[in-house]
C-alpha positions in Angstrom: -15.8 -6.2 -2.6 -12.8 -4.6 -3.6 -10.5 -5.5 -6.8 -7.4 -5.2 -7.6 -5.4 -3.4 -10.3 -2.1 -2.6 -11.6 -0.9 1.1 -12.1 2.2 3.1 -11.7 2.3 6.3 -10.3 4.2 8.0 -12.7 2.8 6.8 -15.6 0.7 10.1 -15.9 -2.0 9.5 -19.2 -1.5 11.7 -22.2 -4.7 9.9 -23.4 -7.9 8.9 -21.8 -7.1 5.7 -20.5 -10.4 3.0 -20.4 -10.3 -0.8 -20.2 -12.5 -3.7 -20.7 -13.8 -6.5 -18.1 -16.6 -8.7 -18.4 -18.1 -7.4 -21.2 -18.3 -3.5 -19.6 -16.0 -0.7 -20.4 -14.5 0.9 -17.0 -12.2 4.1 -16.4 -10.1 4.2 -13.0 -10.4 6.8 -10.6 -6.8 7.2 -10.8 -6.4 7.6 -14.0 -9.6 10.3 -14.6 -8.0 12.3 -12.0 -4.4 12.0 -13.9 -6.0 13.4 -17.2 -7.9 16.1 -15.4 -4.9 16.9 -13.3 -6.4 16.7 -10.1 -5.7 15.3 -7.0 -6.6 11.7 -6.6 -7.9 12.1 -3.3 -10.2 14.8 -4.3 -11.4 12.6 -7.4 -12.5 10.3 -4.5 -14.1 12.7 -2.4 -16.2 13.4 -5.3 -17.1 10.2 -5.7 -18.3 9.5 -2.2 -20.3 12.5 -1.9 -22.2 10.8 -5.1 -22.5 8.0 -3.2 -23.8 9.7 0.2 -26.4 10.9 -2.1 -27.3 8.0 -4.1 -26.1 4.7 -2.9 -27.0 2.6 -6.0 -24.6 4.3 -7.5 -22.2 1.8 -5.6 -22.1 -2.0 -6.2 -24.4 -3.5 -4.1 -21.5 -6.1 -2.5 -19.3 -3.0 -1.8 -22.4 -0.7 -0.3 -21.6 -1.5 3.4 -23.3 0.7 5.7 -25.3 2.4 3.0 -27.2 -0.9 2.9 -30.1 0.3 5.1 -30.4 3.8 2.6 -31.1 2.1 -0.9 -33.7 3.3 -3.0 -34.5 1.8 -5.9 -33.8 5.1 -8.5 -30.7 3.6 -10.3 -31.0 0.1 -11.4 -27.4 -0.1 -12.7 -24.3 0.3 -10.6 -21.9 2.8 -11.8 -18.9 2.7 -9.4 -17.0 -0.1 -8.1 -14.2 -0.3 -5.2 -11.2 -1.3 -6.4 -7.1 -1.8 -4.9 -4.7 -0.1 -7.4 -0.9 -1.1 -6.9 1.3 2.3 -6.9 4.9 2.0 -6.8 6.8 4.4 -4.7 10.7 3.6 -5.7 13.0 1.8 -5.1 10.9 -1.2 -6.4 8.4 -1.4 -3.5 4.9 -0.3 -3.9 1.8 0.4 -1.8 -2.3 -0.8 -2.5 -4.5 2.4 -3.2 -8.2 2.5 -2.9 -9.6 3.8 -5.8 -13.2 3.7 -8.1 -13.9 1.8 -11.4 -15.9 3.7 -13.4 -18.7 2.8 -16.1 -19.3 5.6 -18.5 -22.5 6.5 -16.9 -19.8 6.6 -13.4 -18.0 8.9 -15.2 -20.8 11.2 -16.8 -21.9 11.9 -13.1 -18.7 12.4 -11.4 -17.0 15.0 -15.0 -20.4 16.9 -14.2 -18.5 18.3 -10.5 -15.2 19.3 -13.0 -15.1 22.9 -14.2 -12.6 25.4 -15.6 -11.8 26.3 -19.0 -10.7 22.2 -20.2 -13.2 20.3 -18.4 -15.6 19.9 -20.8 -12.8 19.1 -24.0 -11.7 16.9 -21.6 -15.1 15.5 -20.6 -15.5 15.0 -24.3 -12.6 13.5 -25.0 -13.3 11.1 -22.4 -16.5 9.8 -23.2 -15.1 9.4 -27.1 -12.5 6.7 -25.7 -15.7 5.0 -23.3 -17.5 4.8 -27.2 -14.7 3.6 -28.6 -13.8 0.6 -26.2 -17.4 0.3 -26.4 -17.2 -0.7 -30.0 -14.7 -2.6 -29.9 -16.3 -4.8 -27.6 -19.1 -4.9 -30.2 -17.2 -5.6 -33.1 -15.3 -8.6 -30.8 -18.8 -9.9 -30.3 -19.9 -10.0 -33.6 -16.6 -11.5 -34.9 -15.3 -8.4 -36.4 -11.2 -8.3 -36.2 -10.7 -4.5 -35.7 -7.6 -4.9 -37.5 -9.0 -5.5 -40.7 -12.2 -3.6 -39.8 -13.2 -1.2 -43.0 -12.9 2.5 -42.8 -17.1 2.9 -43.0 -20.1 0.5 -43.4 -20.9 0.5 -47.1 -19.2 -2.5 -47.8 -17.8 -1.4 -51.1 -15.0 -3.6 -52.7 -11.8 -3.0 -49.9 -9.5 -4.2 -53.3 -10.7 -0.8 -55.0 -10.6 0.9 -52.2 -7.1 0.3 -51.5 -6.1 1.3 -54.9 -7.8 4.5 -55.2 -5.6 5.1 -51.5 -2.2 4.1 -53.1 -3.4 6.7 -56.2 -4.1 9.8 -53.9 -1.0 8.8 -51.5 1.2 9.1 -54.5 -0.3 11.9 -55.9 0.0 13.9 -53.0 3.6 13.4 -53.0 4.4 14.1 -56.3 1.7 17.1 -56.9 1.3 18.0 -53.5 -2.2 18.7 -51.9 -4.0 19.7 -54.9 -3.3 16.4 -57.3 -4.2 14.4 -54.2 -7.8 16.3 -53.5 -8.3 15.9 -57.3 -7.9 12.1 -57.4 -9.6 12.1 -54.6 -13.1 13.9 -56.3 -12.6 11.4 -59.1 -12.4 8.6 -57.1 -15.0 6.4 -55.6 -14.5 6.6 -52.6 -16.4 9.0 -49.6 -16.6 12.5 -50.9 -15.7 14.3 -47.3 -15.4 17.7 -45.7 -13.2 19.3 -44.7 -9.7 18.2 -47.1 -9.3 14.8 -47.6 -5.5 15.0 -47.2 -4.7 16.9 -44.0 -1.6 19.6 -44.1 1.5 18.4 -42.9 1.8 20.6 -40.4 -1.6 19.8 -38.5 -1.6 17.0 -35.9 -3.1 14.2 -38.3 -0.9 15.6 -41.5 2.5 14.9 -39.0 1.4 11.9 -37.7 0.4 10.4 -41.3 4.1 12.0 -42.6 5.3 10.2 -39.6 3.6 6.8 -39.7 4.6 6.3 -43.9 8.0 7.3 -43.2 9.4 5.9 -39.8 6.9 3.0 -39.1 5.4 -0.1 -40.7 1.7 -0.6 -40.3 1.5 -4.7 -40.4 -1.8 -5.6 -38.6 0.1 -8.1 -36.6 -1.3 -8.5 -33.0 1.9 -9.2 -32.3 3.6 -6.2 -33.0 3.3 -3.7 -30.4 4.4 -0.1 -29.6 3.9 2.0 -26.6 2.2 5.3 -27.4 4.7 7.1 -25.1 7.5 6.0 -27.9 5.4 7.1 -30.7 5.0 10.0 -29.6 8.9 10.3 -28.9 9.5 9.1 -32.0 6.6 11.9 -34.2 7.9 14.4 -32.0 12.0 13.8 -33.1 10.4 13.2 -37.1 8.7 16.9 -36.5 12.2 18.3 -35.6 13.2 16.8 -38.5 10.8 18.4 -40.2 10.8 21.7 -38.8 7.1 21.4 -37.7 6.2 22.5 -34.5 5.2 20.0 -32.2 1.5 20.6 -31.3 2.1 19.3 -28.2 1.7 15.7 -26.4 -1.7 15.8 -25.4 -2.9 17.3 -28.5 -0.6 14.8 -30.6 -2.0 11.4 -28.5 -5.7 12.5 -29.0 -4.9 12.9 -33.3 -3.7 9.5 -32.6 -6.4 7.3 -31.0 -8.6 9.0 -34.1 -6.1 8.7 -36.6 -6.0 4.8 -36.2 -9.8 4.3 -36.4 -9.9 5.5 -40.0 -6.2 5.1 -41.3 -5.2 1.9 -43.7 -1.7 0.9 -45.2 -1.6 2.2 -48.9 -0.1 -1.2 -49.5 -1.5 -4.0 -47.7 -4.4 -2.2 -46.5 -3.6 -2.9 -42.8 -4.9 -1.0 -39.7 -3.2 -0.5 -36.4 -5.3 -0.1 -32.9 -5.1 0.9 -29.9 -4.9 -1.7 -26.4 -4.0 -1.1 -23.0 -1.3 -3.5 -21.5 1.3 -2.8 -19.0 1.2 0.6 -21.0 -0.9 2.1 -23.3 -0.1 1.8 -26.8 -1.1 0.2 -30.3 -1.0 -3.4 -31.7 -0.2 -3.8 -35.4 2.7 -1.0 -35.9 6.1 -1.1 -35.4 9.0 1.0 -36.2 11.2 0.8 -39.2 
């Protein structure tokens, strides 16, 4: 049985894009084969030749004629027949066929990639399948992710917070040393490599960025796309006179930057969700 799903042609991924649905965490075929910059069509010829081989690796409603070659060496489905709606201009659009993915889907099919990125981007990959994954988890359990603490000690968040607004100011007043000294003093995670990136590396800008053009509110209201972010942290580099690390590079520093960072001030966290486009709930732009 086939599925349907909205995508847009252009809208090229300058992260790994994964979504959620019925409790699973699922990657399109489209959208593997964007971030790998392949052709679609070979993305799906891939995945049928996986399929010729082992059927189970198909949904059993969307098996067809491989019905009659099952064998019962995979007990969980990874692939799934879907319809994807691709717009061609002018406003009208076409339905694809394309694969949902589970992550073990995608483990198989990112073993038939090669050349020199594949297995960054394989990596890279399977970090945004762990991270929908917990999500899901901490949605389960009750957990809002964005007020989810940086680690699982469960020390005071209150002292926490302060020794943040301590180093934050530090570092802008005496620079990277001050800020790695409060940092040693403080009570908070002694870590390796620096605390407090350089400006000029990918998290540095973005953190630069995020405390001087944005407001991190933890509002599920507030959304931004991650295609203006990026816009936006690539115009505050200029600014800057940083060079821009590039957009791929920048959006990856991103997805992990919002897992760990916190507002000196209010302590609140901004995440990433996939809508229309992808982007990040609980940010906005001053």
């Amino acid at each position: 049985m086939m599925t349907n799903s909205v995508e847009t042609e252009m809208n090229v991924p300058l992260a790994p894009v994964v979504y959620a649905k019925g409790g699973e965490v699922y990657a399109t075929s489209r959208d593997v084969a964007a971030y790998f910059e392949k052709q679609h069509k070979h993305v799906l010829d891939s995945i049928a030749a996986l399929i010729s081989q082992e059927p189970n690796l198909l949904r059993a409603e969307d098996q067809g004629d491989h019905g009659s070659k099952i064998r019962p060496m995979i007990t969980t489905a990874c692939f799934e027949e879907i319809l994807i709606e691709v717009a061609i201009g002018r406003g009208a659009t076409r339905m694809d066929r394309a694969y949902a993915m589970t992550r073990k889907g995608f483990t198989v099919l990112a073993m038939r990639f090669t050349g020199p990125r594949a297995l960054r981007f394989q990596l890279q990959y399977i970090d945004a399948f762990e991270m929908m994954e917990a999500e899901l988890r901490n949605a389960a359990a009750g957990i809002d992710p964005s007020r989810q603490e940086i680690d699982d000690d469960k020390a005071d968040w209150t002292e926490r917070r302060e020794w943040m607004k301590l180093i934050s100011l530090g570092y802008r007043t005496g620079g990277k040393a001050l800020a790695q000294r409060i940092w040693k003093e403080s009570s908070l995670p002694q870590i390796d490599p620096e605390p407090v990136p350089d400006e000029t590396s990918p998290a540095g800008l973005l953190i630069g960025f995020i405390q001087e053009k944005c407001k991190v509110t933890g509002d599920p209201t507030a959304f931004l796309k991650a295609r203006v972010l990026l816009t936006s942290a690539r115009s505050y580099a200029q600014e800057k006179g940083v060079v821009w690390p590039g957009d791929r590079r920048m959006s990856l520093a991103l997805r992990h930057l919002c897992a760990v960072y916190a507002d000196p001030d209010s302590g609140a966290k901004f995440w990433p969700v996939k809508r229309s486009d992808s982007g990040y709930c609980g940010i906005r732009m001053n």
